[in-house]
DSSP file (Angstrom, degrees, kcal/mol; ACC not computed):
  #  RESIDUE AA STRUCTURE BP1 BP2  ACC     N-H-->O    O-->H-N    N-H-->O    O-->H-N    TCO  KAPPA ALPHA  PHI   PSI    X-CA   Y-CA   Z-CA
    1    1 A X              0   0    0      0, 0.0     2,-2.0     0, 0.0    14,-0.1   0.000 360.0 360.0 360.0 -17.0   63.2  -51.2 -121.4
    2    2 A X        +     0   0    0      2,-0.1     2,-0.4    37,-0.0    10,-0.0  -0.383 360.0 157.3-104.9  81.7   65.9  -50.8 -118.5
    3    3 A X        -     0   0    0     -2,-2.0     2,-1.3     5,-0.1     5,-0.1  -0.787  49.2-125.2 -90.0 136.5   64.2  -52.3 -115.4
    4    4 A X        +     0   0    0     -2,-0.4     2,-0.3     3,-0.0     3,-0.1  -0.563  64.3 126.2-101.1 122.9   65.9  -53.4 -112.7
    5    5 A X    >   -     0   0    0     -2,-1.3     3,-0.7     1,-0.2    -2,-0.1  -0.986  49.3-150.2-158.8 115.2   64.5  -57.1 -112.5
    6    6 A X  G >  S+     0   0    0     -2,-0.3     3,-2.0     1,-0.2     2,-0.9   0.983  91.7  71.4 -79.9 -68.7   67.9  -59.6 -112.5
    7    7 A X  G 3  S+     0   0    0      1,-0.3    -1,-0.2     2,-0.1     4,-0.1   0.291  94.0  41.3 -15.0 -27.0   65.7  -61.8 -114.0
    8    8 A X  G <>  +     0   0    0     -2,-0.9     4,-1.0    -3,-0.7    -1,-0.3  -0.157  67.2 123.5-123.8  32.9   65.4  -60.4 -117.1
    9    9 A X  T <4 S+     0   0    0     -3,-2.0     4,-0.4     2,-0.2     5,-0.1   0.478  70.5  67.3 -79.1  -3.1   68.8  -59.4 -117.6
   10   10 A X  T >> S+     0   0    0     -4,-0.2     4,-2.7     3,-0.1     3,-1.3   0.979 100.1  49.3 -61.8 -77.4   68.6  -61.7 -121.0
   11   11 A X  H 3> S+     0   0    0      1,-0.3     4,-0.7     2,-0.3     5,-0.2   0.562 109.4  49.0 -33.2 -38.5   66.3  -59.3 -122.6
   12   12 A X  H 3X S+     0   0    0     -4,-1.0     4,-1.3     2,-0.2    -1,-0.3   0.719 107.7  54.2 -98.2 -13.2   68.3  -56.5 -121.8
   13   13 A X  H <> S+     0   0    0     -3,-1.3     4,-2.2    -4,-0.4     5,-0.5   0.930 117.1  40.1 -69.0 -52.7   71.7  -58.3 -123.2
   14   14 A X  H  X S+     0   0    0     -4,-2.7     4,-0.7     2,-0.2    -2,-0.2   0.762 109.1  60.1 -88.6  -2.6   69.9  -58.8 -126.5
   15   15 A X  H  X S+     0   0    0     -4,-0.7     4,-3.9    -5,-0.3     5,-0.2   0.879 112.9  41.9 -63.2 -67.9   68.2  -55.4 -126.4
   16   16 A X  H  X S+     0   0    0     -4,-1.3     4,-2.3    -5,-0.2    -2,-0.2   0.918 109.6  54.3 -36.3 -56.8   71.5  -54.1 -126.3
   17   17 A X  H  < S+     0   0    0     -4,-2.2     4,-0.3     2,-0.2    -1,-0.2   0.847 107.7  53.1 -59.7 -42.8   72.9  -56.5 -128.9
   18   18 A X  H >X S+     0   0    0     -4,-0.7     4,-2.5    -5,-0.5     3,-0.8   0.945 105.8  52.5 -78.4 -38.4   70.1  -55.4 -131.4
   19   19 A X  H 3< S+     0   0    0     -4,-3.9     5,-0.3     1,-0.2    -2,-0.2   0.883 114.2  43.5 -66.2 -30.3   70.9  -51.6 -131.0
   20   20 A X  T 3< S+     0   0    0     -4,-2.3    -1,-0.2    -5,-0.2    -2,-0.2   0.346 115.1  49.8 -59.5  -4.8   74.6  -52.2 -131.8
   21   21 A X  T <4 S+     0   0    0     -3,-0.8    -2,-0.2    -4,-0.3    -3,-0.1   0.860 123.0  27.8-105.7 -72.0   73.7  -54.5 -134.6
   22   22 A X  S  < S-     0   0    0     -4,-2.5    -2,-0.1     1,-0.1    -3,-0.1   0.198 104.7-121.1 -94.2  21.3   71.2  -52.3 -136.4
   23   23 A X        +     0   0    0      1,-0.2    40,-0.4    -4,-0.1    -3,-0.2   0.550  68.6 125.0  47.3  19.9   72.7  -48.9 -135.2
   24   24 A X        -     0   0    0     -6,-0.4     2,-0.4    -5,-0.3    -1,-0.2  -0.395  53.0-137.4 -81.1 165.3   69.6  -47.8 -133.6
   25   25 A X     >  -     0   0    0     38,-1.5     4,-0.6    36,-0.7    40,-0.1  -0.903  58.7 -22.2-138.2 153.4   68.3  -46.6 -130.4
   26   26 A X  T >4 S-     0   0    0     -2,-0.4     3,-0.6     2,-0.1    -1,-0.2   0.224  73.1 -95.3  61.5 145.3   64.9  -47.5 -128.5
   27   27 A X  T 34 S+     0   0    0      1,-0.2    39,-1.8    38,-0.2    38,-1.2   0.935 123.7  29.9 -27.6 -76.4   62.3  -48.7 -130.1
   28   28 A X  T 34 S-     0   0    0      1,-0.2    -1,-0.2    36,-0.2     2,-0.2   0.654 129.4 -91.6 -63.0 -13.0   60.3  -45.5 -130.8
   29   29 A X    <<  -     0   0    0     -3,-0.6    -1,-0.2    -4,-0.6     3,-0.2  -0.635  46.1 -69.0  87.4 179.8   63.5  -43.8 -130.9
   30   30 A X  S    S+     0   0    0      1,-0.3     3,-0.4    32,-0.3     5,-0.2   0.480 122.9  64.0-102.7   3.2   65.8  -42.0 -128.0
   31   31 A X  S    S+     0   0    0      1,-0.2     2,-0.4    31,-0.1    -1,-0.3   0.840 101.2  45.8 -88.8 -10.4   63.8  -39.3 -127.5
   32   32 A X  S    S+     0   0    0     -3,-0.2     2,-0.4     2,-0.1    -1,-0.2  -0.035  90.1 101.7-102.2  43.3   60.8  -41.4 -126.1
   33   33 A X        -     0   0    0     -3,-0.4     2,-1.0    -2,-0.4     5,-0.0  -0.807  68.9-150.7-106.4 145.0   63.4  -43.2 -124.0
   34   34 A X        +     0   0    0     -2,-0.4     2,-0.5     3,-0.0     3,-0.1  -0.704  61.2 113.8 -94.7  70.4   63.1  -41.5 -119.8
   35   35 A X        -     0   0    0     -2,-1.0    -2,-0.1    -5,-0.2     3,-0.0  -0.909  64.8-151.0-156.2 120.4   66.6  -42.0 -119.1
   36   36 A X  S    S+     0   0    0     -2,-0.5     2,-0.4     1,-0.1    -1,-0.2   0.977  95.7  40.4 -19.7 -95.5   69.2  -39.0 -118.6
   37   37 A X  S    S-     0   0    0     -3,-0.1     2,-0.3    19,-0.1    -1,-0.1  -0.554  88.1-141.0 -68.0 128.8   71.9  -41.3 -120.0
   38   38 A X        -     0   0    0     -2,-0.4    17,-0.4     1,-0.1     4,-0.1  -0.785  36.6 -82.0 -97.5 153.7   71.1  -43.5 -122.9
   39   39 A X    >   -     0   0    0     -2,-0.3     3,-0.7     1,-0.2    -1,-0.1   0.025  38.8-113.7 -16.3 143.2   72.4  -47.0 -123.1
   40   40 A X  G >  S+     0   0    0      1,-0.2     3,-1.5     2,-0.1    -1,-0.2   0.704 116.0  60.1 -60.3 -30.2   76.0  -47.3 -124.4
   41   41 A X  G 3  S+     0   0    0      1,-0.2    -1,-0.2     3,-0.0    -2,-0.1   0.324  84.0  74.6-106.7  50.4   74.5  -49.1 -127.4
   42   42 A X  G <  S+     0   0    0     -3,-0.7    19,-1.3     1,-0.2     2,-0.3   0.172 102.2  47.5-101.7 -12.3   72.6  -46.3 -128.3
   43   43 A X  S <  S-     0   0    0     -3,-1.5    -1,-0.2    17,-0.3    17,-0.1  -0.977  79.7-121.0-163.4 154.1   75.7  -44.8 -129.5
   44   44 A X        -     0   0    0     -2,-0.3     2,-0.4    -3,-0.1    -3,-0.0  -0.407  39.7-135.0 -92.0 120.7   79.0  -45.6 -131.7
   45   45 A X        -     0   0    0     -2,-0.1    -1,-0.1     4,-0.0    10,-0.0  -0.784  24.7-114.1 -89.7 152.0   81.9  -45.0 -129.1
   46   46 A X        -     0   0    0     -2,-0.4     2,-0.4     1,-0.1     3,-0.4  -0.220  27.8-103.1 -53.1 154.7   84.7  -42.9 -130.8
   47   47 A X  S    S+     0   0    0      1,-0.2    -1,-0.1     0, 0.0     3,-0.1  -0.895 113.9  28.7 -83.8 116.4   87.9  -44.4 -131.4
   48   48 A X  S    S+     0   0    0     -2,-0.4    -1,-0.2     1,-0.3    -2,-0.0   0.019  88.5 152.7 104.7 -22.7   90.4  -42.8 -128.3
   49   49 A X        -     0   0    0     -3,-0.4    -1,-0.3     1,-0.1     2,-0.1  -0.134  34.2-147.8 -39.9 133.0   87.2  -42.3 -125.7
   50   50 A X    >   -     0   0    0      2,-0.1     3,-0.5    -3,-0.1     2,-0.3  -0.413  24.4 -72.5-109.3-167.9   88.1  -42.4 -122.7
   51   51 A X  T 3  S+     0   0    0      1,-0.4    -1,-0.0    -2,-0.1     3,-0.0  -0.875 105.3  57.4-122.3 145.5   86.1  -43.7 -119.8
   52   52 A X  T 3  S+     0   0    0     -2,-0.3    -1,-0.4    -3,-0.0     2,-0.3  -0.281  73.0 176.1-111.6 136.2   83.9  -42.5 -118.7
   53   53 A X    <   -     0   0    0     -3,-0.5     2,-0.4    -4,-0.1    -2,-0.1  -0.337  13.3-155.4-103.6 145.3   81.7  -42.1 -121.6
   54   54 A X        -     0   0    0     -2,-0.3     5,-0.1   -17,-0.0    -1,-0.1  -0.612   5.8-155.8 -91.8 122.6   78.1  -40.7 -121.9
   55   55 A X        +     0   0    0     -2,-0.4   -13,-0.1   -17,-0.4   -18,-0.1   0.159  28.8 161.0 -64.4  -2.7   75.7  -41.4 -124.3
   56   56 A X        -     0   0    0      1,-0.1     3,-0.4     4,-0.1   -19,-0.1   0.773  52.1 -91.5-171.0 153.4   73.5  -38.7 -124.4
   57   57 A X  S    S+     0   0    0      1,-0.2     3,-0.1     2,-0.2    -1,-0.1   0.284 122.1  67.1 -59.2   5.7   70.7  -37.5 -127.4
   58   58 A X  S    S+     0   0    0      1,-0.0    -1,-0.2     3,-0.0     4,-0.1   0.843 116.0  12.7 -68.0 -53.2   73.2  -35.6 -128.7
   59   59 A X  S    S+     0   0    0     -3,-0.4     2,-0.3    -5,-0.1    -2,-0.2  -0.469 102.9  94.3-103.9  37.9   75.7  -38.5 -129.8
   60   60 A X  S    S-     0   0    0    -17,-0.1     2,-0.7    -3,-0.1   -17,-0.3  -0.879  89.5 -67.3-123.1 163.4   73.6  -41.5 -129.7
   61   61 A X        -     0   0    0    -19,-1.3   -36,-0.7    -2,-0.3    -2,-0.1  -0.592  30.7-157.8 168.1-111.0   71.7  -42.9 -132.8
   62   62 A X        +     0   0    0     -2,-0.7   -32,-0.3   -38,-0.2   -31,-0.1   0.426  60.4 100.0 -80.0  -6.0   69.0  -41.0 -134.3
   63   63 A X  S    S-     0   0    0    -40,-0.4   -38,-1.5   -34,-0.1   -33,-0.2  -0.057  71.4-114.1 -76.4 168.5   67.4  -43.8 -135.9
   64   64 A X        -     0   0    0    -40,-0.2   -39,-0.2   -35,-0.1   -36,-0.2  -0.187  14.6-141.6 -88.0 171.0   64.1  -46.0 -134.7
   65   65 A X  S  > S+     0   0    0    -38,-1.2     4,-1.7   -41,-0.2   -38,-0.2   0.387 100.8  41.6 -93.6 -48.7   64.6  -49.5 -133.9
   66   66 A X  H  > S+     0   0    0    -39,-1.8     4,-2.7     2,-0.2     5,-0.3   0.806 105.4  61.1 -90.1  -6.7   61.5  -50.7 -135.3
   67   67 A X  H  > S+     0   0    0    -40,-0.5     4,-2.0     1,-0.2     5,-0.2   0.990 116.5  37.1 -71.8 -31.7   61.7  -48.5 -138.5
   68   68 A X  H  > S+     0   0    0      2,-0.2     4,-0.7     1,-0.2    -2,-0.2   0.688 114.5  59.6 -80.9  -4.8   65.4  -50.8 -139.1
   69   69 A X  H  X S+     0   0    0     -4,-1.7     4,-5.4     2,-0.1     5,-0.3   0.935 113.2  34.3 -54.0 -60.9   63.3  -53.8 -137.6
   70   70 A X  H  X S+     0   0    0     -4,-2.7     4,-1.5     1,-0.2    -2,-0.2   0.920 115.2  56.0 -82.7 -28.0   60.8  -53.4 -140.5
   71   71 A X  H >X>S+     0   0    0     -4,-2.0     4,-3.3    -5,-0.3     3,-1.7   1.000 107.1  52.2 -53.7 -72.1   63.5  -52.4 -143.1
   72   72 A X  H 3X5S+     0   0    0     -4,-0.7     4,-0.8     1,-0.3    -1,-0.2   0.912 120.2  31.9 -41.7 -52.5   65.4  -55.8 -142.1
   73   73 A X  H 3<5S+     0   0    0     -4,-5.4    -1,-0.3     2,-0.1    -2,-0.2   0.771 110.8  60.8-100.1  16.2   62.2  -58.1 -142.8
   74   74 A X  H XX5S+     0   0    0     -3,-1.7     3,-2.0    -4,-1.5     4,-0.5   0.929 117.1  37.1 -79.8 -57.1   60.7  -56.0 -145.6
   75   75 A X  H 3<5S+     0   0    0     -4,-3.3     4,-0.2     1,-0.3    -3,-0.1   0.720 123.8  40.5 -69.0   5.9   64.3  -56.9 -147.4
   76   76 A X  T 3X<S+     0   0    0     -4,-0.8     4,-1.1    -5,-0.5    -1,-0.3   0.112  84.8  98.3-123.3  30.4   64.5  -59.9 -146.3
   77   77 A X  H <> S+     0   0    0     -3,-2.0     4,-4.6     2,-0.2     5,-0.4   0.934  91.3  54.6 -78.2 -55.2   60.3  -61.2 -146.7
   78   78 A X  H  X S+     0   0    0     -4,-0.5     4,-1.7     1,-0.2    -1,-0.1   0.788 110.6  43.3 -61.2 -35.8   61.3  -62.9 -150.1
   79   79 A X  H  > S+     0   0    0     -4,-0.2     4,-0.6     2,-0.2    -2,-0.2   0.862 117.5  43.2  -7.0 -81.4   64.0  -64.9 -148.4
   80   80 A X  H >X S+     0   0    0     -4,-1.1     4,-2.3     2,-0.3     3,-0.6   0.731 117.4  45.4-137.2 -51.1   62.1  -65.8 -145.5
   81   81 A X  H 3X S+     0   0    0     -4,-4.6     4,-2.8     1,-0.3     5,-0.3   0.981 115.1  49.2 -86.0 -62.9   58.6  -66.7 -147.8
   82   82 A X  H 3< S+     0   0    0     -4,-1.7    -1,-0.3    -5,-0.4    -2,-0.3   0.709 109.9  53.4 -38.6 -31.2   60.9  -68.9 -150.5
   83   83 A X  H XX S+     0   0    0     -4,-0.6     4,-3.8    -3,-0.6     3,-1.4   0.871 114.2  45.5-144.5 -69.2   62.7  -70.8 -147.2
   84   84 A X  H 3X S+     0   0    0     -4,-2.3     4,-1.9     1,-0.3    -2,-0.2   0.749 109.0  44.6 -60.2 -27.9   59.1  -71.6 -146.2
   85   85 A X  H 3< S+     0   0    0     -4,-2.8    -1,-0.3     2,-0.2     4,-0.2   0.178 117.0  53.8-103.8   7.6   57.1  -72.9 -149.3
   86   86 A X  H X> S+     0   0    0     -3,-1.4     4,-1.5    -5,-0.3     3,-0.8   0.611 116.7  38.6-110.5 -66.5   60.8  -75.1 -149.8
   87   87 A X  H >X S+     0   0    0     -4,-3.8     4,-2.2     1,-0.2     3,-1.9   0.951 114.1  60.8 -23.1 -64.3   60.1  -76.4 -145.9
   88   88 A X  H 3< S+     0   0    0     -4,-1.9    -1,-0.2     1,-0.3    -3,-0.1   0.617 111.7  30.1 -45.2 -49.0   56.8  -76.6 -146.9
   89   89 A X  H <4 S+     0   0    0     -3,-0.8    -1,-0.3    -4,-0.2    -2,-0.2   0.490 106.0  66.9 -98.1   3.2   57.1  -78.9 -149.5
   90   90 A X  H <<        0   0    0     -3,-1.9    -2,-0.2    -4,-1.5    -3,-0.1   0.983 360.0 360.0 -81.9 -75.0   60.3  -81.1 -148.2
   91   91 A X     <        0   0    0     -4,-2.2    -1,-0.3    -5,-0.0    -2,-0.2   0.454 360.0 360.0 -55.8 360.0   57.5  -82.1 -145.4
């Protein structure tokens, strides 16, 4: 996910955004990430870290990205289905 391609420096803000949001890291997880160092939002910095600080599989975590991806629209499907068949019929 971390290429360097300026161009796609969006992707990698909201890549970011989404592992801090849903406390994950990587998709598959951080081991199937190549990367020495993992992202800083691959892991919850301490309160009192000082700089600089390393992310590492040790402290990053452990969770999937897409298992809290599917978590998020599995609780949220009924929401999301109700919202449409409401659309659905306003049109």
């Amino acid at each position: 996910m971390y290429i360097n391609n300026p161009s796609i420096s969006y992707v990698k803000a909201n890549w970011d955004d989404m592992q801090r949001e849903l406390l994950c890291c990587g998709f598959y997880g951080q081991y199937f990430m190549v990367l020495e160092n993992l992202p800083i939002s691959c892991c919850s910095i301490p309160v009192g870290a000082r700089s600089p600080f390393e992310c590492t599989t040790r402290n990053s975590y452990y969770e999937r990205c897409d298992e809290k991806l599917s978590w998020m629209m599995d609780d949220n499907a009924y929401n999301i289905g109700v919202t449409g068949a409401v659309l659905t019929c306003v049109q």
